[in-house]
matplotlib code that plots the C-alpha trace (Angstrom):
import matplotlib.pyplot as plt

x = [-2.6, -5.4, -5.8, -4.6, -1.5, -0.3, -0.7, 1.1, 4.0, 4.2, 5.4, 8.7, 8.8, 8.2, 10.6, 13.6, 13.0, 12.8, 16.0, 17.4, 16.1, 17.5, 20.4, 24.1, 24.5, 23.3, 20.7, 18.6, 21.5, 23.6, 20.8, 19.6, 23.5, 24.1, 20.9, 21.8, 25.5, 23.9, 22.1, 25.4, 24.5, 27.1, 30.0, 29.7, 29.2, 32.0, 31.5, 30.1, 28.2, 26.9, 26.1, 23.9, 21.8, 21.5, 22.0, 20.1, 17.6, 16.7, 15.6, 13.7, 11.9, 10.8, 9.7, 7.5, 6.0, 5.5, 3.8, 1.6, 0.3, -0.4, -2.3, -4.7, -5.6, -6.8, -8.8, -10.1, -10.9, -12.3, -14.8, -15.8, -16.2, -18.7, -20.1, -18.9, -17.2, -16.3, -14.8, -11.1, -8.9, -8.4, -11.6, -10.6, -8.5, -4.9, -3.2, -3.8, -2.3, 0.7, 0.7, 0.7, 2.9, 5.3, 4.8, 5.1, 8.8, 9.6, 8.5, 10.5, 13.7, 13.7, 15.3, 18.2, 18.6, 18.1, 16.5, 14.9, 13.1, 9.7, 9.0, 9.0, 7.1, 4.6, 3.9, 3.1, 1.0, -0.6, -1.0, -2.3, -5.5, -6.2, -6.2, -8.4, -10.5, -10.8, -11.6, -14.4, -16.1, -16.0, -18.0, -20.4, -20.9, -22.6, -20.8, -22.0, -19.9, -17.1, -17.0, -17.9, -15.2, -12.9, -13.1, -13.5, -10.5, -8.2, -10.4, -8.6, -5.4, -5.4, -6.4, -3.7, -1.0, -1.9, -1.8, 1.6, 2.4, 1.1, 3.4, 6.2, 5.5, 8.9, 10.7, 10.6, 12.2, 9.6, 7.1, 9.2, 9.6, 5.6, 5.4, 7.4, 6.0, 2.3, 2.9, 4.7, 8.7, 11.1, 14.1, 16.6, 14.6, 16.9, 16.9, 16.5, 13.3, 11.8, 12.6, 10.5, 7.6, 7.5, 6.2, 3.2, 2.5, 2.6, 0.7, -2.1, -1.9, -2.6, -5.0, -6.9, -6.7, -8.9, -11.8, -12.2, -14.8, -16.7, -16.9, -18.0, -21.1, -21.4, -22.1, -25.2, -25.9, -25.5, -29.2, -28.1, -24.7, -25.3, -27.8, -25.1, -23.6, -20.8, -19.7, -20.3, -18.2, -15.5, -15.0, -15.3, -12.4, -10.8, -10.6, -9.9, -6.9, -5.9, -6.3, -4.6, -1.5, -1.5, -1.9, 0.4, 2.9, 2.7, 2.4, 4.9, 7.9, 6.5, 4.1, 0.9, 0.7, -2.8, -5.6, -3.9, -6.2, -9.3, -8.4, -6.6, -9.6, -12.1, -9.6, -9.4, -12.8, -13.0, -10.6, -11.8, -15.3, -15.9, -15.2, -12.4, -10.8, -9.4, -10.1, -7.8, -4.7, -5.2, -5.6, -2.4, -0.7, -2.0, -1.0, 2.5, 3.1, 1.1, 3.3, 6.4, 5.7, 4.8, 8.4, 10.1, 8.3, 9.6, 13.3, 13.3, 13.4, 16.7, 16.4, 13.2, 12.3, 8.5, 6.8, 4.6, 2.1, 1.2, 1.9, -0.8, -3.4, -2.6, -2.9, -5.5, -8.4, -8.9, -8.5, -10.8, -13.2, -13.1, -14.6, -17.0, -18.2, -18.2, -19.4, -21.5, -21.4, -23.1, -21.4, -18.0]
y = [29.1, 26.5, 23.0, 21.3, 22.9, 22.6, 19.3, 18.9, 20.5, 17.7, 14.8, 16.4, 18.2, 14.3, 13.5, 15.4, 14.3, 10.6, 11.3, 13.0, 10.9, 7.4, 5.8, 7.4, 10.9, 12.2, 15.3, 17.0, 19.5, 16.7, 14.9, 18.0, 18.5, 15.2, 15.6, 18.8, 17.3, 14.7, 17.0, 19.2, 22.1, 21.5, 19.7, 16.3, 14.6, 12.0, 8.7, 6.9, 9.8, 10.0, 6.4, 6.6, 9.2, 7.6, 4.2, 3.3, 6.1, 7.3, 4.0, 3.2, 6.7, 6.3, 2.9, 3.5, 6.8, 4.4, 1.7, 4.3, 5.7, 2.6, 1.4, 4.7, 4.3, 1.3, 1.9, 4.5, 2.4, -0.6, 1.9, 3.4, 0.0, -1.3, 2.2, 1.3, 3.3, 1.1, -1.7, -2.3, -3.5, -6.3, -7.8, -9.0, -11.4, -10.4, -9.2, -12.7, -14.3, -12.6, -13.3, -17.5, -17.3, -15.5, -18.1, -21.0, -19.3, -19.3, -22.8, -23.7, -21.9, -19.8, -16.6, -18.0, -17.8, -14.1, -10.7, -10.8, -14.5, -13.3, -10.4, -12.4, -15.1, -12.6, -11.1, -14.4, -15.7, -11.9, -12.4, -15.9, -14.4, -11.8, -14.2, -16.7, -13.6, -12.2, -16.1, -16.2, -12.6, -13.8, -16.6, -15.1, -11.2, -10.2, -7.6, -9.8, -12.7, -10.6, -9.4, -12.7, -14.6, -12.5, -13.1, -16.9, -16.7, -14.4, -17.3, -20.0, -18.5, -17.9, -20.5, -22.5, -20.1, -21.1, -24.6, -24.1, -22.1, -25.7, -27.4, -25.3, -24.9, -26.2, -23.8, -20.5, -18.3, -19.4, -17.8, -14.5, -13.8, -14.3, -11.9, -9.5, -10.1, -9.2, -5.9, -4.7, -3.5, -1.2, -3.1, -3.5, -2.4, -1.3, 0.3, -3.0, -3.5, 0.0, -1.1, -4.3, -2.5, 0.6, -0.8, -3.0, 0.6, 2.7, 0.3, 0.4, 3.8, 4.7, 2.0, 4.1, 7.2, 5.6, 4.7, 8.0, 8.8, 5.3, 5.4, 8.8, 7.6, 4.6, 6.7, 7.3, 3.9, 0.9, 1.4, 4.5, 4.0, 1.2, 3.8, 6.4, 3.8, 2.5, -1.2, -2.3, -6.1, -4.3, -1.3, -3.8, -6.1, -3.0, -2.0, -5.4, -5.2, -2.2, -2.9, -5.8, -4.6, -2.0, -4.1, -6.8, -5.0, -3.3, -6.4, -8.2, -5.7, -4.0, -6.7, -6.0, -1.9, -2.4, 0.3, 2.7, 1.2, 2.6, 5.4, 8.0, 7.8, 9.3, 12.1, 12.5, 13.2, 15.8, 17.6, 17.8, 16.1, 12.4, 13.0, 10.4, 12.8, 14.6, 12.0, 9.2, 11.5, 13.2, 9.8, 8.9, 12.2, 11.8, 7.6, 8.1, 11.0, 9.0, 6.0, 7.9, 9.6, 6.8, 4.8, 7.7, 7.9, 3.9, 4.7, 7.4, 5.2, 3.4, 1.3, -0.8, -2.0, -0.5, -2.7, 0.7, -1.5, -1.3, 2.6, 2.9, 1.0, 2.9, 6.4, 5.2, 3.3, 6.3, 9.1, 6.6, 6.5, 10.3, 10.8, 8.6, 10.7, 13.5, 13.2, 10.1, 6.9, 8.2, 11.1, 9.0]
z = [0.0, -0.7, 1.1, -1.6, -2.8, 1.2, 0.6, -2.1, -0.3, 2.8, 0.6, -0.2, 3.5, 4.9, 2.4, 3.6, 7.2, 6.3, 5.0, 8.2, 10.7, 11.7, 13.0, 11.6, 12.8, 9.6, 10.2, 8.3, 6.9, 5.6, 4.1, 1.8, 1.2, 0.0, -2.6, -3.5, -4.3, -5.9, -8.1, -8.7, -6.5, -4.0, -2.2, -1.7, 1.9, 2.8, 0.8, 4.0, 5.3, 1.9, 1.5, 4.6, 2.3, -1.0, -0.2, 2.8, 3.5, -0.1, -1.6, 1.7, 1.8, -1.9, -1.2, 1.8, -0.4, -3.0, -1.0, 0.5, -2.4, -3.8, -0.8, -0.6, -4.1, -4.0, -1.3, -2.9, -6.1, -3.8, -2.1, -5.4, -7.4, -4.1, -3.0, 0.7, 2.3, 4.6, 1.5, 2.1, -0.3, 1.8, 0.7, -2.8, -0.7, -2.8, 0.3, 2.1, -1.2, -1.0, 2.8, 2.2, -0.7, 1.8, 4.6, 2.3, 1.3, 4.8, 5.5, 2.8, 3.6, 0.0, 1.8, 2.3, -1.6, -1.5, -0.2, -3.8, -3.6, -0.5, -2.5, -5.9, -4.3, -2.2, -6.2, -7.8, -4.9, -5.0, -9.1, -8.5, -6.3, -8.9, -11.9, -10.0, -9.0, -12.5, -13.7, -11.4, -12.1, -16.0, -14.9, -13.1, -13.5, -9.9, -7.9, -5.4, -6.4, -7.0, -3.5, -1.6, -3.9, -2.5, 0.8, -0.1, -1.1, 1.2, 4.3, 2.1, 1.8, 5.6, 6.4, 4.5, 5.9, 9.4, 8.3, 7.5, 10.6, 12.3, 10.6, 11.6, 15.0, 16.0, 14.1, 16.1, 13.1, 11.2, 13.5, 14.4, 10.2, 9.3, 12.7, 11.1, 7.6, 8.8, 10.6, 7.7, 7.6, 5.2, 7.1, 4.1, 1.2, -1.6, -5.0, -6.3, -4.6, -5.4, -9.2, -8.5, -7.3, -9.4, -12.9, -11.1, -9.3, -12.0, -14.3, -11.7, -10.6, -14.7, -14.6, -11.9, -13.5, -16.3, -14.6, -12.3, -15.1, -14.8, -11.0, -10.8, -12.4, -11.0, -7.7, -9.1, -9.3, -11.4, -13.2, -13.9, -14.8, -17.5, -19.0, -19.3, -21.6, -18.8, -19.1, -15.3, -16.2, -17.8, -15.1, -12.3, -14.1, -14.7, -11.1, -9.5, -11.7, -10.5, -7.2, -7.7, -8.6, -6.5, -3.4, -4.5, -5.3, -1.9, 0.0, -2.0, -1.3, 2.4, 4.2, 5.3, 6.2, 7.9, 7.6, 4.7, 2.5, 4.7, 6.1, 3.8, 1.2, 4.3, 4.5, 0.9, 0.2, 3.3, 2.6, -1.6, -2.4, -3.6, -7.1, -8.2, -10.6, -7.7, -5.1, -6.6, -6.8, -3.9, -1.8, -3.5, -2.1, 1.6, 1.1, 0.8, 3.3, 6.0, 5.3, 4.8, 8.7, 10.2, 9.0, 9.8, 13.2, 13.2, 12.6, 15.1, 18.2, 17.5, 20.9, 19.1, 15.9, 15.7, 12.4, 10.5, 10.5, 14.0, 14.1, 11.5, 13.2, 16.3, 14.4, 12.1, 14.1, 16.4, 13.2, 12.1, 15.2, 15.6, 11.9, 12.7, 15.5, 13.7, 10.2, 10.8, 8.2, 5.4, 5.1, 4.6]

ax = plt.figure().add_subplot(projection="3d")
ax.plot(x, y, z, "-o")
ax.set_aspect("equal")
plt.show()
C-alpha cells in the first residue's frame, strides 16, 4: 500500500478514536455502534449514551478536523505565495485580528449574550485585517509590502489587545478567558459552530485549489512566472484571501492552535514533493489528523484541561527541530 493512500486512511482511524475517547464511559465499540445506528446498520445506543456520541464528541471531532485542515493549507499557501519555507500564516497578521476582536468581547462582557457572540466577533475582527490587507496591497503591489503590512498590522492589533488586557487588569476572568482563548480549546463547540466555520473553510479551501497551478510556477520565480503569463497581483490577492479565510475562520471558532500552520506543510512535501497540486490536499489531510490527535490526546486526561495549542507546540517545535537536522533549510 503506497504512502499516501495510508494516509488517507488515519483521518477516519483518528476519527473513530476521537469519538471513543473522553469523559462518559463510552469506548470505542459504542462509539462506531452509535454511527453505524445512525447510518441504519444497527441498534441504537441508549438516548444519553448516544448523545455523548453525536452530540458532544461528533461535532467537536469534525470541528478540530476542520480547523486543522484549514490551518495546514494555509500554511502551505503562505509558504508558496513568499517562497519561505519558514512563512507562517501568522504573518499576514489575521490571526492577531481575531485575537483583539476576541479580547475586546471579553472586556466588554459580550459572552454573556451567547456561546455564538467571540466567534462572530473573532470573524469580523479576522475579516477586518484581511480587507485592510487586501486595501493596502492594491495600493502598492510589492510582495514586500504585502508581507511587512502584515506584521504591521498583527504588532498593532497586539498591541491594542494588551492595552485592553491593562485596562482590565482588575478583572481576573478577563485574564483566565484571553489565557484560554490563545492556547486554543474545542471546550463546547457544537454543530452550530461547525456550520459557522464550514462555508468560510470550504470557500478558502476551493480558493486554494485554484491557484496550486500559479504557485507552482511562481516557484520558479516571479521573472519567470509573469513571463509564463501568471498575474503575480491577482495570485497574491487570491491567496491572502484564502488564507484569510482559512485562518479566520479557524481562529474565530478554535483560538489560536500554534505551529499547524508551519509544520504539517514540511511533512507534506516529504512525504510527496513540493508540487501544490498534491501538496495542498495532502497538507490538508495531515492538518486535520494532527489536530484531531492532539484534542483527542487533550480529552484523554480527564483530571486537566490540556489547551491543543500547547500539545502542538510541544509535538511540533521538536518534529520541527529534528527536520531541521536532518534535511537542512533549503531542502524544506
Amino acid at each position: 500500500m503506497r504512502l499516501r493512500h495510508l494516509t488517507a486512511l488515519l483521518l477516519p482511524a483518528a476519527l473513530l478514536l476521537a469519538l471513543g475517547t473522553g469523559p462518559g464511559e463510552v469506548g470505542l465499540d459504542e462509539a462506531l455502534r452509535s454511527l453505524l445506528a445512525h447510518l441504519g446498520l444497527g441498534d441504537p445506543l441508549p438516548p444519553l449514551r448516544d448523545a455523548i456520541v453525536w452530540q458532544l464528541r461528533l461535532p467537536r471531532a469534525l470541528l478540530a478536523a476542520l480547523v486543522g485542515a484549514a490551518l495546514a493549507c494555509a500554511g502551505a499557501l503562505t509558504q508558496g505565495l513568499f517562497r519561505n519555507p519558514l512563512a507562517d500564516p501568522g504573518v499576514l497578521g489575521v490571526s492577531a485580528g481575531a485575537m483583539l476582536a476576541a479580547v475586546i468581547g471579553f472586556l466588554l462582557g459580550a459572552e454573556s449574550s451567547g456561546l455564538w457572540v467571540t466567534p462572530l466577533l473573532a470573524a469580523a475582527g479576522a475579516g477586518l485585517v484581511l480587507v485592510i490587507l487586501l486595501a493596502l496591497h492594491r495600493a502598492n503591489h510589492s510582495l514586500a509590502t504585502l508581507l511587512l503590512s502584515g506584521f504591521a498590522l498583527g504588532t498593532l492589533c497586539a498591541a491594542i489587545a494588551t492595552l485592553c488586557l491593562a485596562l482590565g487588569a482588575q478583572r481576573w476572568d478577563l485574564g483566565l478567558r484571553v489565557m484560554q482563548w490563545s492556547l486554543g480549546s474545542f471546550e463546547g463547540r457544537t454543530w452550530i459552530h461547525l456550520a459557522w466555520a464550514l462555508p468560510p473553510c470550504v470557500l478558502g479551501l476551493a480558493l486554494a485549489a485554484s491557484l496550486r497551478r500559479d504557485l507552482d510556477t511562481l516557484h520558479l520565480g516571479h521573472d519567470v512566472a509573469a513571463s509564463l503569463g501568471v498575474d503575480l497581483v491577482r495570485l497574491r490577492r487570491r491567496t491572502v484571501l484564502a488564507v484569510g479565510l482559512l485562518v479566520g475562520a479557524a481562529t474565530a471558532i478554535s483560538g489560536v492552535i500554534a505551529f499547524v500552520g508551519l509544520l504539517v506543510p514540511h511533512l507534506a512535501r516529504m512525504q510527496g514533493g513540493p508540487g501544490h497540486r498534491h501538496l495542498l490536499p495532502r497538507a490538508a489531510l495531515l492538518g486535520a489528523v494532527l489536530v484531531l490527535l492532539v484534542d483527542t490526546l487533550a480529552r484523554a486526561f480527564t483530571s486537566v484541561v490540556l489547551p491543543p495549542g500547547v500539545l502542538t507546540s510541544l509535538l511540533g517545535a521538536p518534529l520541527f527541530l529534528w527536520l531541521l537536522r536532518r534535511r537542512g533549510l533549503r531542502e524544506l
